[in-house]
C-alpha positions in Angstrom: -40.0 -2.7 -47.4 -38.1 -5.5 -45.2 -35.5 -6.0 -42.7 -32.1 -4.8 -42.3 -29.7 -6.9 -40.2 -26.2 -5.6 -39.5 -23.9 -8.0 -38.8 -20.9 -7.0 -36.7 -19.0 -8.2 -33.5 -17.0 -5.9 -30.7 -13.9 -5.2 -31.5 -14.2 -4.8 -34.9 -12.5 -1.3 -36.1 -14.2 -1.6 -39.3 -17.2 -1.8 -37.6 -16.6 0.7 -35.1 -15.9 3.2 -38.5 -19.5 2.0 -39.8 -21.0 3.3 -37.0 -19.4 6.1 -36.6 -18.9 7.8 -39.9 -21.7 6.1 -41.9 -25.1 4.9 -39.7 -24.5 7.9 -37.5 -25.4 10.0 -40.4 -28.7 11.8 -40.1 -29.5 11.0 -43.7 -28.6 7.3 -43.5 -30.8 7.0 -40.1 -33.9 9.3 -42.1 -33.9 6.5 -45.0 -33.9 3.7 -43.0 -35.9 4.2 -41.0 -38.2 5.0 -43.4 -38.2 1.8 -45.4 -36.7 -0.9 -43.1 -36.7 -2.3 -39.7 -32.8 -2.4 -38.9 -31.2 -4.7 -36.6 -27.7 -5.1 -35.5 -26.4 -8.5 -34.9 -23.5 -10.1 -33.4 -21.8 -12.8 -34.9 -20.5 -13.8 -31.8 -23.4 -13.5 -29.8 -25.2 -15.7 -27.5 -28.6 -13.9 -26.9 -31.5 -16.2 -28.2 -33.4 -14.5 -30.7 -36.9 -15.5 -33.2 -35.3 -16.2 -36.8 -37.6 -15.7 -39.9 -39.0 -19.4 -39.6 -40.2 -18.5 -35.9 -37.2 -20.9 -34.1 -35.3 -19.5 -31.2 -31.8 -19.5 -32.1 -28.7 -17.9 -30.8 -27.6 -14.7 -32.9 -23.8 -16.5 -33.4 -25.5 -19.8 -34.7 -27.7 -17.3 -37.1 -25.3 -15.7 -38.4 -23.3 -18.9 -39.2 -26.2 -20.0 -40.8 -26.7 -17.2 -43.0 -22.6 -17.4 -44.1 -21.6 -14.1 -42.5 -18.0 -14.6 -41.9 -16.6 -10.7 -42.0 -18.0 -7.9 -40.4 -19.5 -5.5 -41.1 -21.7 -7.4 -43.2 -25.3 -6.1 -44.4 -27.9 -8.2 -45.3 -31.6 -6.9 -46.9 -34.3 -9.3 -46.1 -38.0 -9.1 -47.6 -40.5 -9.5 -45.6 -41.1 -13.3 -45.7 -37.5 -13.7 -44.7 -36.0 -14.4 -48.1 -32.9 -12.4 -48.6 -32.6 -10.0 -51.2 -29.2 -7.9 -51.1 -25.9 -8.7 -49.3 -22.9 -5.6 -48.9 -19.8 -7.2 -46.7 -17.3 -4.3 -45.8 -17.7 -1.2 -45.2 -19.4 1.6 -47.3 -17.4 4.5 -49.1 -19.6 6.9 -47.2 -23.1 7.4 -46.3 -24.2 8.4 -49.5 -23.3 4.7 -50.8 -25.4 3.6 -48.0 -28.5 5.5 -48.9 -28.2 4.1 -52.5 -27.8 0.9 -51.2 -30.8 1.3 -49.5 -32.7 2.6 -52.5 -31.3 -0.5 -54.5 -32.9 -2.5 -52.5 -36.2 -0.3 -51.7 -36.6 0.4 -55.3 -36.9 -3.0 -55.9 -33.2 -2.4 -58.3 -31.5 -5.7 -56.6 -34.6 -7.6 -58.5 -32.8 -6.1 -62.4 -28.6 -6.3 -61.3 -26.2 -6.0 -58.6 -25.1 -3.2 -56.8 -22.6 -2.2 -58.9 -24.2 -2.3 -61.8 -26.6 0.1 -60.3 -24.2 2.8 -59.3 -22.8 2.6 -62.6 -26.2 3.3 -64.2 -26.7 5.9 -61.5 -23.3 7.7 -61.9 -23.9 8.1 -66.2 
């Protein structure tokens, strides 16, 4: 359905918890990999990569580019690049994840925001 870039940096204890308690989760790893191509990204980083208009760029000048300040910070792509669905912080638990994932896979982000859709969701 698109890409999923992850944005985080070393260090980070809030990232550290993401990985640990929420994309460690078999269920979270299941979905997405299902639906997306996930990437992790550091917004600190100086490896050169390919952004979405083909142009070698280094991940730190990326992610400035794309206004990721705080990590963690996920960003849904579709697949010519445009994004489509931003979470900064971290998730409640993987659960949240998963329906953030379906948000976007469902095509929900195109009708509301997030919130509104776990409201909806939770009636």
């Amino acid at each position: 359905k698109g890409v999923v870039l992850v944005y985080e940096m070393e260090e980070c204890p809030f990232c550290e918890r993401f990985h640990r308690s929420v994309a460690s989760q078999v269920s979270v790893q299941d979905y997405y990999r299902r639906h997306f191509v996930v990437l992790r990204m550091d917004i600190r980083g100086d490896a050169t990569i390919a952004g979405f208009d083909g142009k070698e760029v280094r991940e730190s000048e990326f992610a400035a580019r794309s206004r990721v300040r705080a990590t963690p910070t996920t960003v849904f792509h579709a697949l010519d690049g445009r994004e489509v669905a931003r979470f900064s912080g971290l998730p409640k638990d993987a659960a949240e994840f998963v329906a953030l994932g379906r948000f976007v896979a469902e095509g929900h982000y195109q009708a509301g925001s997030f919130a509104e859709y776990k409201r909806k969701a939770a009636r």
